[in-house]
C-alpha positions as CSV (number, residue, x, y, z in Angstrom):
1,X,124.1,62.5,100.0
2,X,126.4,59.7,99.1
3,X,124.8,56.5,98.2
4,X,125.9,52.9,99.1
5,X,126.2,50.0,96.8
6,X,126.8,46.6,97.3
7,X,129.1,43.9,95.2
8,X,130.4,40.0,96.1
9,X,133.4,40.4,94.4
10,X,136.6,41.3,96.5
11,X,138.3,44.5,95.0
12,X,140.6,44.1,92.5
13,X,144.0,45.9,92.9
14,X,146.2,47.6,89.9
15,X,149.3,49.2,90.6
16,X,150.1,52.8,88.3
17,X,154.0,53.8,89.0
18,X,153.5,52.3,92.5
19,X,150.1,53.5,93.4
20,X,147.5,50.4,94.1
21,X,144.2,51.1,92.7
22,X,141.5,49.4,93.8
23,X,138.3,48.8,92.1
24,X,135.4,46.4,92.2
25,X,132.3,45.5,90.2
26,X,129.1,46.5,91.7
27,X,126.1,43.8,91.5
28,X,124.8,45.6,88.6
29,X,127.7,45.6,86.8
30,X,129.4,49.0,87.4
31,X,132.8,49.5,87.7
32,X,133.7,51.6,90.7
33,X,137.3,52.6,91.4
34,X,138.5,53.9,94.9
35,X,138.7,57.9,95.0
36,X,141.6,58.2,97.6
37,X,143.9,56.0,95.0
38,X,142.8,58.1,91.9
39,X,143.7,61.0,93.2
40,X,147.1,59.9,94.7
41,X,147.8,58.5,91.4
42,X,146.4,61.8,89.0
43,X,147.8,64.2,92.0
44,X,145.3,65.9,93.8
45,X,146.2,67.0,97.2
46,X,143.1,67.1,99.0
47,X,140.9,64.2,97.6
48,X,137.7,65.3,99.0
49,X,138.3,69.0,97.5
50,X,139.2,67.2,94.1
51,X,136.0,64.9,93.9
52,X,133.5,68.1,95.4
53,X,134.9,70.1,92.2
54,X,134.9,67.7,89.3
55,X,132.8,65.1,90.4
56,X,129.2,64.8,89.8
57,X,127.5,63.2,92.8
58,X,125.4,60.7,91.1
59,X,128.5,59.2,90.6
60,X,130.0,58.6,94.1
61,X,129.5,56.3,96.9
62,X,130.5,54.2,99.4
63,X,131.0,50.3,99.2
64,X,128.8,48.0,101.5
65,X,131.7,45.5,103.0
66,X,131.4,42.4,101.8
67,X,133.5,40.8,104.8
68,X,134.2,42.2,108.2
69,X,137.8,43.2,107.2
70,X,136.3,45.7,104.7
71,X,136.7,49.8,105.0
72,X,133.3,50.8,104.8
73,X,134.1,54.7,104.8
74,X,136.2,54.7,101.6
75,X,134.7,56.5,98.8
76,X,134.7,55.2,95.1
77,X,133.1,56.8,91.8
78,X,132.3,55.7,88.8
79,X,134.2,55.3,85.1
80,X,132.5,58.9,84.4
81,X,134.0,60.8,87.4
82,X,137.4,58.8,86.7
83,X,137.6,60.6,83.4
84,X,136.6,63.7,84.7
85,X,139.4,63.6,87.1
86,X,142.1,62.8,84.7
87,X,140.8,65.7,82.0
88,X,141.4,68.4,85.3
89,X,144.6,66.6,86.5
90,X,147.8,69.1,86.2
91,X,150.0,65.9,86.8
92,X,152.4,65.0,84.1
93,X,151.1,61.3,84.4
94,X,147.4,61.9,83.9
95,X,148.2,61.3,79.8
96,X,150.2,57.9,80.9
97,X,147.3,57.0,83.4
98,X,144.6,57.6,81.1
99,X,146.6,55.1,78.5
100,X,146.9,52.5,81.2
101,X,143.0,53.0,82.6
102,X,141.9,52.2,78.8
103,X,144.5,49.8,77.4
104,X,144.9,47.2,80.7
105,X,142.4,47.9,83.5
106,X,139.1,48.7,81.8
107,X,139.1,45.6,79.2
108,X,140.5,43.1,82.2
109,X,137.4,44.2,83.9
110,X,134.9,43.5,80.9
111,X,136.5,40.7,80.1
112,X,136.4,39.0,83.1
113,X,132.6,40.4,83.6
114,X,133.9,42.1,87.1
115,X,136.9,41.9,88.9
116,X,139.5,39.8,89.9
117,X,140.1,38.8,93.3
118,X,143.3,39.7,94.4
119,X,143.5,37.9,97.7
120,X,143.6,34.5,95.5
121,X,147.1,32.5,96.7
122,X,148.0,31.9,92.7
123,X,147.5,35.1,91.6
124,X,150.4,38.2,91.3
125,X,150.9,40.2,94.6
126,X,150.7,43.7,94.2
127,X,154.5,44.3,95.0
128,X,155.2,41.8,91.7
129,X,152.4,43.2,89.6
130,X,154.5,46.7,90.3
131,X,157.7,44.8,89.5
132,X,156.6,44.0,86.4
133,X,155.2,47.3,85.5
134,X,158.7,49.0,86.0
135,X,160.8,47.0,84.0
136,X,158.0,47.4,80.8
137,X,158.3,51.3,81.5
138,X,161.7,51.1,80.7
139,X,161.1,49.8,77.0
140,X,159.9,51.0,74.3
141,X,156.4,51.0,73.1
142,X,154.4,50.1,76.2
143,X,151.2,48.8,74.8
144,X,152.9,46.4,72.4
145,X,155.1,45.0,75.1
146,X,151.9,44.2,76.6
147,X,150.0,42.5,74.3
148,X,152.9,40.9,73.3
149,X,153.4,39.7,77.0
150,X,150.0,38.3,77.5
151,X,150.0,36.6,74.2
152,X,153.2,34.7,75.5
153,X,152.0,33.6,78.7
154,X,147.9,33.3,77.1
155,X,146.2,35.3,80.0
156,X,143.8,38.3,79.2
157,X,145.9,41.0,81.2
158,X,149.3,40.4,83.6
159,X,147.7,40.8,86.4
160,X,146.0,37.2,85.8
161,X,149.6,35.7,85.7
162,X,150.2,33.0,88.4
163,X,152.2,34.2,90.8
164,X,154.8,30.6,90.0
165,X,155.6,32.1,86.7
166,X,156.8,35.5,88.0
167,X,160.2,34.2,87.2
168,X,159.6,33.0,83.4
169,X,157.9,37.0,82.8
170,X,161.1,38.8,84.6
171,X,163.3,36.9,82.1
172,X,160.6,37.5,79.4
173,X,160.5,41.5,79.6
174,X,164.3,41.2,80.7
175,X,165.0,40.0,77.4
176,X,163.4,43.0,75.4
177,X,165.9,45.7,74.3
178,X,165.3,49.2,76.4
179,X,164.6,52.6,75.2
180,X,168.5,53.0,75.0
181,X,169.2,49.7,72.3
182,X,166.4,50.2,69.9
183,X,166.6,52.8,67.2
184,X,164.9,56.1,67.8
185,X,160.9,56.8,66.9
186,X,160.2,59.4,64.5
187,X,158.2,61.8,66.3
188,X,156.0,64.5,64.3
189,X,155.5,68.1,64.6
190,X,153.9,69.1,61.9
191,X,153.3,72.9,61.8
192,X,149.8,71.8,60.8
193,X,149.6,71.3,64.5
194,X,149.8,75.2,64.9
195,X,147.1,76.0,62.9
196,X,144.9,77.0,65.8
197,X,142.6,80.1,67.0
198,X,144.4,82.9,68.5
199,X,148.2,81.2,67.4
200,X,148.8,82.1,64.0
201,X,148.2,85.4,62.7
202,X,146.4,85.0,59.1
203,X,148.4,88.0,57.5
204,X,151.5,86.7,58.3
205,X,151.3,83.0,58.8
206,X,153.4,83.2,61.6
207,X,153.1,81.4,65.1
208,X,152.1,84.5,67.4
209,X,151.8,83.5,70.5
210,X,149.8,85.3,73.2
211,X,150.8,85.6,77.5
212,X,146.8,84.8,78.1
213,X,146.8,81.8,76.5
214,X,149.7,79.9,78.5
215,X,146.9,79.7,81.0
216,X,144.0,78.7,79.1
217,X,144.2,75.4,77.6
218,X,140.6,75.9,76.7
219,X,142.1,78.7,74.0
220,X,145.2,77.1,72.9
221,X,146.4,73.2,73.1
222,X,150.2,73.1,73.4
223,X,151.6,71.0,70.6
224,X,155.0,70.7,72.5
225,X,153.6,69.7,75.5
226,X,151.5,66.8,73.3
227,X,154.9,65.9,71.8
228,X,156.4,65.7,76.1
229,X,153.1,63.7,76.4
230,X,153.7,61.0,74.1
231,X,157.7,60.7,74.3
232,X,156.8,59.9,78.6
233,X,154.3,57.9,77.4
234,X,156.5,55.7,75.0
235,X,158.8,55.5,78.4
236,X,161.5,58.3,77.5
237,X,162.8,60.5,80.5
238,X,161.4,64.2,79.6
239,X,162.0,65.8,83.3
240,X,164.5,68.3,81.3
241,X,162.6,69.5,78.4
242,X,159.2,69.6,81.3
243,X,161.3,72.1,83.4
244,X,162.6,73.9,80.8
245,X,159.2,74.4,78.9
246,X,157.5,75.0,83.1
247,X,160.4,77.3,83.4
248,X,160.0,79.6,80.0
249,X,156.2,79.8,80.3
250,X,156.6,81.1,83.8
251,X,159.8,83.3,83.2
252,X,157.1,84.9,80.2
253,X,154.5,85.1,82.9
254,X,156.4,87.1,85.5
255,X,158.1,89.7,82.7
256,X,154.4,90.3,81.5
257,X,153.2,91.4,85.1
258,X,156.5,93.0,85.3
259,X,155.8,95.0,81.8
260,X,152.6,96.0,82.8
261,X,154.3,97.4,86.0
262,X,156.1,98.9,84.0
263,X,153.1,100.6,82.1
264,X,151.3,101.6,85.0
265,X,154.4,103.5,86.8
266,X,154.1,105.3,83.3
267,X,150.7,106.1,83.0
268,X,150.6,107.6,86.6
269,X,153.7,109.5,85.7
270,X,152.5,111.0,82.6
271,X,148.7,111.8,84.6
272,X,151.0,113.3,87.0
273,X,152.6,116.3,84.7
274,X,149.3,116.6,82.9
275,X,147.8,117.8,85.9
């Protein structure tokens, strides 16, 4: 049975690539964070599938309104089931997410003891917060630009800037050089980062790698796609080396079940003359 908590502060509302994502302190000091949002944001297609599979209940419930304009039915979890959702997300911009969630939203939350109240006349809108976000994803190193951003205008996190001074921070991220303009990161692939179980065959020392484990990450941990992870992350565009790598794994795939087509037509053949 889902539980019911109850909080006096307004939910807050973040925006993730232009998903809001509401989330509220409860009166004991728990952060809650709207399920429906999550999932939109991380991907899931059926929310209520998504949260009955990686959720654990203890950590879900409903929000008692604090005004008559309130959604009682929505459904929030914890910080807990957040993460779990993000570790079983198959969306590209779970990594990105999870960066955001732990860089921007959690520590605005601590710091201000709960959550912001969005509704507040001064404060951002959601559409400008979103504004914002877009033109920093278009620079390089996100988290920087950040800090550096809330240093300049002395507020704990951007979402606290007053919505007057939306101008001055357009011209102030405008004014950064884009991914394009700044000399390229060195990225690292070390072929330490191959020396795992069931990759490299210890006689050899070669990279050996096996059709069962392109679908179990819980056997091997793709390097590459780490190395896609962190080049999105840092704002590149990697929607051609993502298809390509999708597109290899599953042309592998199909000439596998193929092969062992293949093998069986054989078998059945050879059984055939023997008897």
């Amino acid at each position: 049975m889902v539980s019911t908590v109850t909080s006096s502060a307004t939910p807050a509302v973040f925006i993730f690539n232009g998903t809001q994502i509401h989330a509220f302190a409860d009166d004991n000091g728990e952060t809650w964070f709207s399920a429906g949002d999550v999932c939109a944001a991380l991907g899931y297609s059926n929310d209520s599938e998504a949260i009955e599979k990686y959720c654990r209940d203890k950590g879900v419930t409903k929000r008692a309104p604090h005004a008559e304009s309130e959604n009682p039915g929505l459904t929030y979890i914890n910080e807990g089931n957040l993460y779990r959702l993000i570790i079983n997300s198959r969306n590209e911009d779970a990594h990105a997410f999870e960066a955001k969630l732990t860089e921007e939203i959690l520590p605005a939350i601590r710091k201000t003891g709960g959550c912001a109240t969005p509704q507040d006349a001064s404060a951002l809108s959601p559409v400008q917060q979103n504004a914002l976000w877009q033109i920093v994803s278009q620079r390089s190193g996100n988290a920087d630009i950040w800090i550096r951003f809330n240093d300049h205008f002395e507020i704990g996190n951007y979402s606290e800037l007053p919505a007057e001074r939306f101008v001055d921070a357009v011209s102030f991220l405008a004014a950064l050089p884009t991914n394009e303009t700044l000399p390229g990161a060195r990225y690292q692939y070390p072929r330490a980062m191959l020396d795992q179980p069931h990759f490299v065959a210890p006689d050899a020392g070669k990279a050996c790698l096996s059709l069962s484990m392109l679908s179990d990450p819980a056997q091997f941990e793709s390097p590459l796609m780490l190395l896609l992870n962190q080049l999105y992350s840092e704002g590149h565009d990697i929607t051609a080396p993502l298809d390509e790598a999708v597109a290899m794994r599953a042309a592998m795939q199909q000439t596998d079940k193929v092969l062992d087509e293949i093998r069986l037509i054989a078998l059945k053949a050879r059984s055939g003359r023997l008897g």
